[in-house]
Each structure stands twice: as structure tokens, then as C-alpha cells.
C-alpha positions as CSV (number, residue, x, y, z in Angstrom):
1,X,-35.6,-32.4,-35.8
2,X,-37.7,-31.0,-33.2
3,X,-37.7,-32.5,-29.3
4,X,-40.8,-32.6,-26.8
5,X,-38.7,-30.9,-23.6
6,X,-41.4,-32.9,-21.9
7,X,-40.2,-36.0,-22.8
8,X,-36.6,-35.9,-24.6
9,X,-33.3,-35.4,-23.1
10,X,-30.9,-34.3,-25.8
11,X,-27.2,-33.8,-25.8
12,X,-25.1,-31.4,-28.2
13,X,-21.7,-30.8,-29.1
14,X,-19.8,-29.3,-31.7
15,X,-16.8,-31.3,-32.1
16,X,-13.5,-30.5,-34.0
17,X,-13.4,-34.2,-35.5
18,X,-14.8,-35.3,-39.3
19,X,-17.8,-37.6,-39.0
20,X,-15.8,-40.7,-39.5
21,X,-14.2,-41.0,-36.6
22,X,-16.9,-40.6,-34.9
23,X,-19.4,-43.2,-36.9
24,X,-16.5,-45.7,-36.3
25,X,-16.9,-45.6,-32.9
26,X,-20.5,-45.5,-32.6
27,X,-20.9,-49.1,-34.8
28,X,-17.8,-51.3,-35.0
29,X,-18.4,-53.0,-31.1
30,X,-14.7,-53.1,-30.2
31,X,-14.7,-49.4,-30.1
32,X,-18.0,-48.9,-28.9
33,X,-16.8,-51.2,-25.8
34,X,-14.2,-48.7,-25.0
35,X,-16.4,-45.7,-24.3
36,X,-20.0,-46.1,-24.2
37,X,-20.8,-45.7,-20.9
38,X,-18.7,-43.7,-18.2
39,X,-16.2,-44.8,-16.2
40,X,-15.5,-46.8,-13.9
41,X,-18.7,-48.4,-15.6
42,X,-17.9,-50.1,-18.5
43,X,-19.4,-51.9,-22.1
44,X,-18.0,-55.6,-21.3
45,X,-20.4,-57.2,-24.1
46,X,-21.6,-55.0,-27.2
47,X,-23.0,-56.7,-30.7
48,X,-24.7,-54.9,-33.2
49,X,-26.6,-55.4,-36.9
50,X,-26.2,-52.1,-38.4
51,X,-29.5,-52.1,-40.7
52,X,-33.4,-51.5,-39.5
53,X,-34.4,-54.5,-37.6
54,X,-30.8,-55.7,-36.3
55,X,-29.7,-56.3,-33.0
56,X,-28.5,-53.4,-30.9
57,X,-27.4,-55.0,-27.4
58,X,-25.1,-53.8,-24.5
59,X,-23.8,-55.3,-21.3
60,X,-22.8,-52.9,-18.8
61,X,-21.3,-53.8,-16.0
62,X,-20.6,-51.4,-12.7
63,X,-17.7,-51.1,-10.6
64,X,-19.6,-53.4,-8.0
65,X,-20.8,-56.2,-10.1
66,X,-24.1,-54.2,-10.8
67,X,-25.2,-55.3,-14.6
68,X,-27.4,-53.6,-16.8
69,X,-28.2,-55.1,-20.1
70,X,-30.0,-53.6,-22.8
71,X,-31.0,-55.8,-26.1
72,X,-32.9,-53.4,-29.0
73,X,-32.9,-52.9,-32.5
74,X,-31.8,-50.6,-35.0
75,X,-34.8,-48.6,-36.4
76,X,-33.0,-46.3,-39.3
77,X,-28.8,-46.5,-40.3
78,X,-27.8,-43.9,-42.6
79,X,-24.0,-44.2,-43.4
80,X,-22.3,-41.1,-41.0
81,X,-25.3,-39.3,-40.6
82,X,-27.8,-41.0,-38.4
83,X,-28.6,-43.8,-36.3
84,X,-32.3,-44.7,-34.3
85,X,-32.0,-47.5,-32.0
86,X,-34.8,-48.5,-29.4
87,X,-35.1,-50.9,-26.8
88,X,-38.8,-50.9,-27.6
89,X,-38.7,-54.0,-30.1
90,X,-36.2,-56.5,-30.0
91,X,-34.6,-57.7,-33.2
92,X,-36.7,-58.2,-36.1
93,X,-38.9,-55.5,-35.0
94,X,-40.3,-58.3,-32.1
95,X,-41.8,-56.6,-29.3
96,X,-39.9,-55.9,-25.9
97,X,-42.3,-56.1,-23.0
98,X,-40.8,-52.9,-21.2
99,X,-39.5,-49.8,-23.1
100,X,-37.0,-47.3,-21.6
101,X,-35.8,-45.3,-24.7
102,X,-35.6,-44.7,-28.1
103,X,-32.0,-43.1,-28.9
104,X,-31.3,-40.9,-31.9
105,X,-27.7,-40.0,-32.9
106,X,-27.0,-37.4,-35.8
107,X,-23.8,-36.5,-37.3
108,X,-23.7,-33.1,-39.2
109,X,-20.4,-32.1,-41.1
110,X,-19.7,-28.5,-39.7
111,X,-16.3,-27.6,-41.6
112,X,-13.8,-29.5,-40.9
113,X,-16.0,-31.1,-37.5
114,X,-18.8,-32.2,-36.6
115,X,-22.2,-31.2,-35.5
116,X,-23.3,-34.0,-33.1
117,X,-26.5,-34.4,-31.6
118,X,-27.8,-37.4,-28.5
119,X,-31.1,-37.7,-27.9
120,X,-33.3,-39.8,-25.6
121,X,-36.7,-40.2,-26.3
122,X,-39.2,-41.3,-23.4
123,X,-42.7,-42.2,-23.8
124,X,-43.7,-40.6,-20.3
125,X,-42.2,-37.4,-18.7
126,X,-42.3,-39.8,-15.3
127,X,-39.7,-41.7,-17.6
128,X,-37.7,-38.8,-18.7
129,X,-37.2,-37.5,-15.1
130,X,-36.3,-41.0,-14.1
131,X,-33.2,-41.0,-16.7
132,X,-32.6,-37.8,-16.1
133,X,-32.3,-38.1,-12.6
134,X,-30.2,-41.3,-13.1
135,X,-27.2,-38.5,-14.4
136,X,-28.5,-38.4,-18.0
137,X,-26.2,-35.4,-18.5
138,X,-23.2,-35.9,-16.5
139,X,-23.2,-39.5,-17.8
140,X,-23.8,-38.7,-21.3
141,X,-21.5,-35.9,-21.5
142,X,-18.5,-37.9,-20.3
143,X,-19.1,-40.5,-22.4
144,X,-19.2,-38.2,-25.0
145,X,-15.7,-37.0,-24.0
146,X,-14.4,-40.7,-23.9
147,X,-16.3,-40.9,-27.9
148,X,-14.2,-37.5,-28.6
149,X,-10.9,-39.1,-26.9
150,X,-11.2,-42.5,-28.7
151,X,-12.0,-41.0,-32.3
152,X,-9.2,-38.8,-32.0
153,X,-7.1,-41.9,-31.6
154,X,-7.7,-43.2,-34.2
């Protein structure tokens, strides 16, 4: 898949873990609770549809009562390979009045790990700087580390 610099903000890691670890704790909502955002924020709501259409939603919550909710849909599953999510239509492919991103996550068995690849689609590069400027890579990257430390857990 190619990315529009422009506009997308990708993360990449190779990372010494089979897919299924990883897919666990990117759709069961228990585990997705644990590490989704970085600390000291956390996930204190998460629920999830995992087929084209259902509900993607997360409550974040920051160490001084600051909330950020974010209710989506799933655009594309594919069993440990690939999920598309977007904040763009609600579920049931309804229509949210404002967009932030549309999120694509692929999984590519490398060996014995995994190729795995974040990105953040923006329709504007206003909206791309904005994220990025929000910590799009610190903040991604160390909730990639708490993905890494939870899968290995389990």
C-alpha cells in the first residue's frame, strides 16, 4: 500500500511476535483497554463489532479528567492481516458530522514475527500536521511498545 506523505502518518515495526498475539490485542476490548493509548492516558471504555459496518468506539480518559471519545466503524476485517477503521461514519456506515482519521493496521508474517504497519489517514495536510503535532509518533510508538508488552504476555 502506498501513503500520500502529505496527508498520512504511518508507523512501522518489525516485531519478534507471531501475528496472533498481536490481532488479540488489537480486537478483544479487554486487552485493547490495557494499551491503546499511552500512559498515564488510558482506554477506560472500548467496544467493538469486528465486521465492515460495526462499531469501533473508545473512551480515553487523561490523567486530569480530560476525555476524548471516539465512536467509528470498521470499514474492512481480515482475520490477522488487516483492519480499517474510520471515525468518518458511524456504525452502519451512518455518517459522522466531523472526521479526524481513517486508521489502517496490517499484520505481515515475517518468520517467526511480524511485519506491522499503523497508519493515519487525513483528508487535509492542515489535519495531518494537527495529529502530528498532537505527538502522533511519540504517542503511537509507545503504545506500540505497551501492544508488544501485552502480546508477549500472553
Amino acid at each position: 500500500m502506498t501513503h500520500d506523505t502529505k496527508l498520512d502518518l504511518v508507523l512501522e515495526r518489525k516485531i519478534d511476535l507471531p501475528v496472533a498475539p498481536l490481532w488479540a490485542c488489537w480486537t478483544r476490548p479487554e486487552l485493547l483497554k490495557q494499551w491503546f493509548c499511552p500512559l498515564p492516558w488510558r482506554v477506560t471504555e472500548a467496544e467493538m463489532d469486528l465486521r465492515p459496518g460495526g462499531i469501533f468506539s473508545t473512551l480515553m480518559r487523561g490523567p486530569d479528567g480530560e476525555e476524548h471519545p471516539n465512536v467509528g466503524c470498521f470499514l474492512e476485517v481480515v482475520t490477522e492481516r488487516r483492519l480499517v477503521f474510520t471515525d468518518a461514519m458511524l456504525p452502519g456506515f451512518r455518517p459522522a458530522r466531523e472526521a479526524f482519521m481513517t486508521g489502517i493496521v496490517v499484520f505481515e508474517p515475517n518468520g517467526s514475527g511480524t511485519h506491522y504497519r499503523a497508519a493515519a489517514l487525513h483528508a487535509t495536510a492542515e489535519a495531518r500536521e494537527k495529529h502530528e503535532a498532537m505527538g502522533f509518533h511519540e504517542g503511537w510508538g509507545k503504545a506500540t511498545d505497551q501492544l508488544v508488552a501485552l502480546a508477549r504476555s500472553l
